[in-house]
C-alpha positions as a printed Julia matrix, in Angstrom:
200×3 Matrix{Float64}:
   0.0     0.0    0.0
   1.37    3.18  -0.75
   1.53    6.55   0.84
   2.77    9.98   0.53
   4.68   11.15   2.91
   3.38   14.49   4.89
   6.3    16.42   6.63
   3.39   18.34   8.44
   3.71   16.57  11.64
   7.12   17.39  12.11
   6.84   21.17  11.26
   4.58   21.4   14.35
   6.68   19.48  16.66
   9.41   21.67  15.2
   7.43   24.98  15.9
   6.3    22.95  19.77
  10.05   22.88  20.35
  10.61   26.48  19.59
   7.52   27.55  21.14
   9.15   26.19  24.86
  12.24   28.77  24.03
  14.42   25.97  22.58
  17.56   26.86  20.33
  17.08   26.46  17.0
  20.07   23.74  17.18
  19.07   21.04  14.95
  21.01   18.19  17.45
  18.98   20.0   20.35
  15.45   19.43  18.59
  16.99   15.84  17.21
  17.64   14.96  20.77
  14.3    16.05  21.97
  12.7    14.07  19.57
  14.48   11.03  20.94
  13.84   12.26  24.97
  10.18   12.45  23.45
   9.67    9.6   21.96
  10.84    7.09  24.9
   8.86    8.37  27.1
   5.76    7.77  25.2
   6.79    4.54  24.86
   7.09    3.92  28.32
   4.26    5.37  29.41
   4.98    6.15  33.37
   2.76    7.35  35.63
   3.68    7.82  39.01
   1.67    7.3   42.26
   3.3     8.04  45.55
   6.08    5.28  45.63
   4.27    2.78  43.19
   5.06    3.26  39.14
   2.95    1.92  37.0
   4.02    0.99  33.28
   1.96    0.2   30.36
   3.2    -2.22  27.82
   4.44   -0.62  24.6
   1.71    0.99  22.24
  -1.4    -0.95  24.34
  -2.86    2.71  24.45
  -2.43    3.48  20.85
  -3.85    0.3   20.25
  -7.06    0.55  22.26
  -7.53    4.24  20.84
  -7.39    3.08  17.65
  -9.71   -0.46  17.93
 -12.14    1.91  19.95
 -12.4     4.55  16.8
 -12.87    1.36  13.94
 -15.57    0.0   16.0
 -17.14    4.03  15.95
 -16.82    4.23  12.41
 -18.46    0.98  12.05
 -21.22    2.19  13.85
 -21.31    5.02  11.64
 -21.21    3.55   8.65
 -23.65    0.78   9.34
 -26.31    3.13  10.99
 -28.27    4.11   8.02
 -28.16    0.4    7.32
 -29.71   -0.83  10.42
 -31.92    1.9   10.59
 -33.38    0.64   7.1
 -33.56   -2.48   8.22
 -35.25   -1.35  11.11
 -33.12   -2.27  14.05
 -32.21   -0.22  17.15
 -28.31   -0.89  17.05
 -25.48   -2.88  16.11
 -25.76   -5.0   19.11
 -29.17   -6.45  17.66
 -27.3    -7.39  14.12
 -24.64   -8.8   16.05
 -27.59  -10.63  18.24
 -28.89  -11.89  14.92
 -25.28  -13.12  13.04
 -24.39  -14.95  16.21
 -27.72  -17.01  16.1
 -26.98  -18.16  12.14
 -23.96  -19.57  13.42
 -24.97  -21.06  16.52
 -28.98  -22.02  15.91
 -29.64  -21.62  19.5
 -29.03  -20.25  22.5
 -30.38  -19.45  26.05
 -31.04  -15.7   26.59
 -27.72  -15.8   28.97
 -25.24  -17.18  26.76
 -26.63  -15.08  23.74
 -26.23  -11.74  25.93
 -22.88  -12.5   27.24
 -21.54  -13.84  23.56
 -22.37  -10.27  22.29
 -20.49   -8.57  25.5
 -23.76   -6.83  26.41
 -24.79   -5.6   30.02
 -27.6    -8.46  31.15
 -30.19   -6.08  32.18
 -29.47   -4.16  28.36
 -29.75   -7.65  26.87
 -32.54   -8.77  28.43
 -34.75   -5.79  27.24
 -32.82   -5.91  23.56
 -34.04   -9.39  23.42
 -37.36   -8.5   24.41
 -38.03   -5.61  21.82
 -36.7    -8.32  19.15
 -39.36  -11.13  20.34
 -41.81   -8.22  19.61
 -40.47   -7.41  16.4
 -40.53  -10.92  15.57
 -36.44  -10.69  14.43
 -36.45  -14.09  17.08
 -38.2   -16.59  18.79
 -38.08  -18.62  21.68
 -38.83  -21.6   23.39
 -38.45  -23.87  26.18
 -35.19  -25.41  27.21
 -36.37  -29.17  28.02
 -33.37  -29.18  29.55
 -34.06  -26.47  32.23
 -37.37  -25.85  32.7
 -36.78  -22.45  34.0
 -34.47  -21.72  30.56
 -35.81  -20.53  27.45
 -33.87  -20.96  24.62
 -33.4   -18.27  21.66
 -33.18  -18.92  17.62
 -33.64  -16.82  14.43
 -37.25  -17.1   13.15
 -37.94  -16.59   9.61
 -38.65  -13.0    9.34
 -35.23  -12.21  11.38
 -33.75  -14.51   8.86
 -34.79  -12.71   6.05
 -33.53   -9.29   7.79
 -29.97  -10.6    8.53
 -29.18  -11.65   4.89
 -30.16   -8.29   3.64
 -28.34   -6.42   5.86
 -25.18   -8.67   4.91
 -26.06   -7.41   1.24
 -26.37   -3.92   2.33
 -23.27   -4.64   3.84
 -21.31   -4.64  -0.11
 -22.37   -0.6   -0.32
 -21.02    0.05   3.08
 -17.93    1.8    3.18
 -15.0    -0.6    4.37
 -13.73   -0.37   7.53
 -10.1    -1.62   6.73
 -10.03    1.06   4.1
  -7.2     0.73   1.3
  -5.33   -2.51   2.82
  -4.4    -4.77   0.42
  -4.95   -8.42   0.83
  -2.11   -9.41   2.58
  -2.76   -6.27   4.72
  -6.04   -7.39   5.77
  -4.77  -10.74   6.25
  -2.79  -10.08   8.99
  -4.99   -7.7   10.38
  -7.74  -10.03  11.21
  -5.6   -12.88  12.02
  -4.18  -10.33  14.52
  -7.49   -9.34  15.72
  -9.07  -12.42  16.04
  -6.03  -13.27  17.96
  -6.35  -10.75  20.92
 -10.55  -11.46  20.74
  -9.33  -15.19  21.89
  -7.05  -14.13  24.56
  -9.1   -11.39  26.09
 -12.4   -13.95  25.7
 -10.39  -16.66  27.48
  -9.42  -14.52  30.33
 -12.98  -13.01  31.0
 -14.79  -15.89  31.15
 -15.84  -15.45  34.46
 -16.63  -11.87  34.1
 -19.32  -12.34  31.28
């Protein structure tokens, strides 16, 4: 992927430096740079006698996952909207039970990282929408158990088709970009899903 290269950035750390009363030595501003740069990377913040450190870019990192998933939103709003769902939480709601048939209302609200009480009444405007449908769990009694009916069916696939006039998320990657950038992401969802299994 190719990119020009914008020396805009560096003007206004240039004009930052001066700002402060630096010199206009060029080994002065080189070496702030440096002085700079290392400690963004480490990150310290003190607190009485305790330093804390956070591991290298995990702040850049979250930042930028947190703005994708906004623009997602964004750009799949007028979508849902059309569709007529509330928010991406019920699409999500919906693609998780093509894959997995059925589920009880628990495990479907926790696989979509939702807030129970939020599920619960997410799940309830959808059984009164008619987007799902439920039924007892014959194994537990005091279960029900949640699946796609037809008409929530129908409104999944043509979101997914909406979906090809949506603006893409992962932008100008090429192939092998995007590639690694799932494989990466998919990645951290299994680690962080492993480790918060008792917390969903």
């Amino acid at each position: 992927m190719q990119h020009s290269i914008s020396y805009k950035p560096l003007i206004n750390r240039w004009e930052d430096f001066l700002a402060q009363g630096n010199s206009t030595d060029l080994k002065d501003f080189a070496r702030y740079l440096l002085e700079e740069e290392e400690a963004a990377e480490k990150a310290v913040l003190e607190h009485g006698d305790t330093v804390h450190e956070y591991p290298y870019l995990t702040a850049e990192a979250g930042r930028a996952i947190f703005r994708l998933y906004k623009f997602s939103k964004i750009y799949s709003r007028p979508i849902m909207k059309k569709a007529g769902l509330t928010s991406f939480d019920e699409f999500s709601i919906l693609a998780t039970l093509l894959h997995t048939e059925e589920l009880t209302k628990k495990d479907l609200i926790f696989e979509n990282l939702v807030e129970l009480t939020t599920g619960m009444d997410m799940l309830k405007r959808m059984l009164k929408a008619n987007l799902i449908q439920e039924r007892k769990n014959p194994s537990d009694k005091r279960e029900k158990l949640v699946s796609l009916s037809e008409s929530g069916r129908k409104t999944l696939f043509t979101i997914l088709e909406e979906f090809q006039t949506m603006e893409d998320v992962l932008g100008d990657l090429d192939r092998k970009e995007r590639e690694e950038t799932v494989k990466y992401l998919m990645e951290l969802d299994k680690y962080h899903t492993a480790i918060n299994t008792d917390r969903l």
